[in-house]
MIVO-116073 format. One record per atom (N, C-alpha, C, O, CB): residue in one letter; x, y, z. Coordinates in pm, whole numbers, plus 50000, padded with zeros to 5 digits. Atoms other than C-alpha are relative to their C-alpha. Glycine has a CB too. Layout:
<sites>
aXYZ...
</sites>
This chain:
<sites>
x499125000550113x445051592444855x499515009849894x498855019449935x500084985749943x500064993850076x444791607144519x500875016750052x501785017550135x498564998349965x499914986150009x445281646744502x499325005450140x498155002150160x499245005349861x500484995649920x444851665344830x500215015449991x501075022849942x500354993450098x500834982449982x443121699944904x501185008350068x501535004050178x498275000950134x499234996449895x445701722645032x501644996149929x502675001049974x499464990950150x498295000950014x449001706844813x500375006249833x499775006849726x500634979750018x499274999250181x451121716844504x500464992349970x501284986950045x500995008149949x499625007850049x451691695644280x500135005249862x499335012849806x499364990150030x499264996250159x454251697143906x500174985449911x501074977049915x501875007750024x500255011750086x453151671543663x500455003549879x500205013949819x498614995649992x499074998250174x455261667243331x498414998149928x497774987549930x501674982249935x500805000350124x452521674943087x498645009450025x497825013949946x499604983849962x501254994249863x450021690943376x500335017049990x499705027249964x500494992050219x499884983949919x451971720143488x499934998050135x499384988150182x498745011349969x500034997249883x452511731643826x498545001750089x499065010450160x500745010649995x500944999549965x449061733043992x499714997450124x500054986950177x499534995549938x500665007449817x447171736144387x499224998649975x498665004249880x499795006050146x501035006450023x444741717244435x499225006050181x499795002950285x500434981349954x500784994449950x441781737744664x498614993650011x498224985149931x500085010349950x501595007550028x437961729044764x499705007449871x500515015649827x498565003250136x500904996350109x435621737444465x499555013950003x499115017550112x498844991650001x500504986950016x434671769144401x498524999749901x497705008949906x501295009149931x501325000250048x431711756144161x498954988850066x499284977750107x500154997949852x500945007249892x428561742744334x500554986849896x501224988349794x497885005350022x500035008450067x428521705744230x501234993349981x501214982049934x499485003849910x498775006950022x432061697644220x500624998050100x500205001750209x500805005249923x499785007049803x434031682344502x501575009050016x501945013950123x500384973450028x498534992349960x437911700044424x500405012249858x500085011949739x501554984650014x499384987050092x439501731844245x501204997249986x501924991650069x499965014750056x498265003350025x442881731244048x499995010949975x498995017249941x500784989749891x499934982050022x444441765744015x501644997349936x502494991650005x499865013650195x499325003950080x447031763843743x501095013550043x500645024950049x499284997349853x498414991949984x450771783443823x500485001849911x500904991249863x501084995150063x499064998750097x452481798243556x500885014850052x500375025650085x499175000649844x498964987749942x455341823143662x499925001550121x500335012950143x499805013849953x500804995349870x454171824244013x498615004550016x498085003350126x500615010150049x501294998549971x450801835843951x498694987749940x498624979349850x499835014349945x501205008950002x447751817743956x499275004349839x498925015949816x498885003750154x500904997350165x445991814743538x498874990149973x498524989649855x501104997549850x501215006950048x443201792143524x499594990650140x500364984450213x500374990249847x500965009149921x440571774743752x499444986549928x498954988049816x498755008850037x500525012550006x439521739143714x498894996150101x499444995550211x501044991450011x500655008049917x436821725243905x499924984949945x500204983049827x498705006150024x499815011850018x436561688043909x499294992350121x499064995950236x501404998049981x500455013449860x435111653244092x498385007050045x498035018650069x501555000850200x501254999749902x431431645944230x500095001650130x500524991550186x499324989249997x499794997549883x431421661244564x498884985450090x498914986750213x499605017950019x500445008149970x429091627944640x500354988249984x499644978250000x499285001649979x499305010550090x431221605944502x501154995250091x501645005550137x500605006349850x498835002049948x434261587444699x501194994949874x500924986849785x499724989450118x498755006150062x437491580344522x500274985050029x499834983550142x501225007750049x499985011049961x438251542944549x501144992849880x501004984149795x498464995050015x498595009350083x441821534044384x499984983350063x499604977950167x501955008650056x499465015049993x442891498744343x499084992350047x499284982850123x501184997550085x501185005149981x439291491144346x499244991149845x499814992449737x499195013450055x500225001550159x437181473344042x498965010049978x498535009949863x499504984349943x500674989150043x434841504344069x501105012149977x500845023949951x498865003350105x498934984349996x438461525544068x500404994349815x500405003449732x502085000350175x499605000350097x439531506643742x498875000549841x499175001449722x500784989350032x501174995850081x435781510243581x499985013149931x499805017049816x498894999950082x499704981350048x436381548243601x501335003149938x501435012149854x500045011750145x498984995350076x440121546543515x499624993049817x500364995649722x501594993950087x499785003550142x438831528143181x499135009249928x499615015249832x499694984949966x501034989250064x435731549943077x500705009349978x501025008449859x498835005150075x499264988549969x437671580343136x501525004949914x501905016349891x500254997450145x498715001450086x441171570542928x499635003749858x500635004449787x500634984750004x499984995450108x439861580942626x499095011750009x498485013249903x499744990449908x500794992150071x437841609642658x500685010350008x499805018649986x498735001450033x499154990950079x440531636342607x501704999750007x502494992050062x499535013450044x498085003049907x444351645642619x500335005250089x499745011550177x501355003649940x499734995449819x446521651842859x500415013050011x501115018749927x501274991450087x499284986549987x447181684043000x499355008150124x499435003050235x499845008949855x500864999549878x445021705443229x498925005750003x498605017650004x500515004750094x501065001250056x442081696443179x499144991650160x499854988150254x500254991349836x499975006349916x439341679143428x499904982950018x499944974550107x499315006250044x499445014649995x439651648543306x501364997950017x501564985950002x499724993149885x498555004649987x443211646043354x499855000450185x499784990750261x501425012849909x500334997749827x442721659643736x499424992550070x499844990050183x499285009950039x500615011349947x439931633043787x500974989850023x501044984150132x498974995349919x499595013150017x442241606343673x501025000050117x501104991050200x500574996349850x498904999649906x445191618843880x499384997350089x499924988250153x500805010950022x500645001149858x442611619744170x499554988250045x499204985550160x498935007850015x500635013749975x441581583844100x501264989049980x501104976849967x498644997249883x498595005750031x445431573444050x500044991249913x500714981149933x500644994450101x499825007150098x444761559843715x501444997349927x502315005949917x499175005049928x498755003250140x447551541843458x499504995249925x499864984049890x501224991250006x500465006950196x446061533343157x498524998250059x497925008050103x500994978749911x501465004349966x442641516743249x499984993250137x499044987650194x499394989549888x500195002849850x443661508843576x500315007250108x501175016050095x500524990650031x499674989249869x443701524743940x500354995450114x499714987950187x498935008150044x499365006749903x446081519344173x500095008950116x499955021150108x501284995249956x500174994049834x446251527244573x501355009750027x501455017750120x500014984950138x498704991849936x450021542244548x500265010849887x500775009949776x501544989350028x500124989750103x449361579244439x501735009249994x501945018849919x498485011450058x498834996749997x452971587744500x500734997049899x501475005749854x500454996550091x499805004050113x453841563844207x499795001749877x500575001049782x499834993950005x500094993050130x451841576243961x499915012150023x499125014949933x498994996749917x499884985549986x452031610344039x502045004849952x502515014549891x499405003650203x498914996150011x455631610544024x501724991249912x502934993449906x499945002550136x498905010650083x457301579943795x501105009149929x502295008749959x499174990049865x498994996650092x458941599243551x500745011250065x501105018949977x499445003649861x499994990349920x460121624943833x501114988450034x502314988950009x498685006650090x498865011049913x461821594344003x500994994449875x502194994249903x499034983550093x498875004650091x463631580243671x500965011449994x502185010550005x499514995949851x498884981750011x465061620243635x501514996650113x502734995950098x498645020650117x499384999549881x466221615943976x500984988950019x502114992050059x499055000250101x499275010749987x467631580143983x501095002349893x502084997749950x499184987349988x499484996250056x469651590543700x500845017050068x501565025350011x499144997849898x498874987949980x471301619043871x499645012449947x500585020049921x501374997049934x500134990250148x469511645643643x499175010250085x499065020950024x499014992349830x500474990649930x467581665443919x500865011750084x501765009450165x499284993250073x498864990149942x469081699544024x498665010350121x497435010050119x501025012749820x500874988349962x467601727544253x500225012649971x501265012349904x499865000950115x500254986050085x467341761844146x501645007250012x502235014549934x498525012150088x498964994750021x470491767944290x501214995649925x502265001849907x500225002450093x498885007850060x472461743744113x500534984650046x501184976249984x501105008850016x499605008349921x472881720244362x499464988849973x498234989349967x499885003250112x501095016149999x471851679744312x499204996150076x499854993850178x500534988250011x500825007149909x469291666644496x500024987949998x499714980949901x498895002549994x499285008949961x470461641044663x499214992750113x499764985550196x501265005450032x500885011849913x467781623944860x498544999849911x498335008749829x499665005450198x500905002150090x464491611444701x498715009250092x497775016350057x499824982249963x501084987549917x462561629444985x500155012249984x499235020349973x500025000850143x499694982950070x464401661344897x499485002649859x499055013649824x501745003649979x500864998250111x463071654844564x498605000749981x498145006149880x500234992549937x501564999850021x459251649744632x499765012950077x498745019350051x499084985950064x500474987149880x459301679544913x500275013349885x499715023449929x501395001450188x499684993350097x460411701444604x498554996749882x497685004749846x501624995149959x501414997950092x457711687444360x498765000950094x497755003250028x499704986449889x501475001449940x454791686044631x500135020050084x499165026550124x499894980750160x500404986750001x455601722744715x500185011849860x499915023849871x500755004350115x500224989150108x455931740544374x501155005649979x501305015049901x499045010850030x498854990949990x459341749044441x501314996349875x501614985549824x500584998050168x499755004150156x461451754244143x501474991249980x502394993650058x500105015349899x499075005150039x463971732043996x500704995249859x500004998549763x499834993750060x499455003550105x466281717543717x500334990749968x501234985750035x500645004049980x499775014250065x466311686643505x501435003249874x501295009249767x498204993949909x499284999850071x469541685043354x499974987449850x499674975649862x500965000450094x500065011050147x469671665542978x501624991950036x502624998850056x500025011949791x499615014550040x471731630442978x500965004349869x500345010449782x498504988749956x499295000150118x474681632742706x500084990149918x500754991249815x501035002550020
</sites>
């Protein structure tokens, strides 16, 4: 679970970002931040000795320490948390959920488009679009 090596992922507040092994000794994963198509900032992140353990009481120990020590954006505390599928001070096992809540209200509402215009019209057509980077349109609600 959490964030895997190898996917793109577009988080409202995150940015578009792949997530790669580490590029600095000591850290267990790399985030490589997308803006326009090209790649603008490196993240390293996570104890490469360390296991992830959502919906654990050592997963909601770390989602509580961790909730306050900065904001959100992309940063590696935000990346940890995603990686430990935190919500508030707790960490839950279904990273699909928090990775993508406010993605799914868009959508259940009718408000997701794809680049060409077209609705997306299945909820799998909607995650295969945010888990590859590929671009789309949130229409505004009148």
């Amino acid at each position: 679970m959490g964030l895997a090596i190898g996917k793109t992922y577009t988080i409202k507040g995150v940015g578009t970002f792949k997530v790669q092994k580490a590029t600095a000794k000591g850290k267990a994963k790399s985030a490589v931040l997308i803006e326009n198509g090209k790649e603008t900032k490196r993240i390293n992140f996570g104890d490469p000795n360390m296991s992830n353990a959502p919906n654990t009481k050592r997963g909601d120990n770390y989602c509580s320490r961790s909730r306050s020590l900065n904001s959100h954006g992309f940063n590696a505390n935000t990346l940890s948390r995603l990686d430990w599928n935190c919500k508030g001070s707790k960490s839950t096992d279904d990273a699909q959920d928090s990775l993508f809540a406010d993605y799914r209200k868009t959508f259940d509402a009718g408000l997701m488009y794809d680049c060409a215009g077209g609705m997306v019209a299945s909820w799998d057509g909607a995650l295969s679009i945010l888990e590859s980077g590929e671009c789309f349109e949130i229409a505004h609600a009148d």
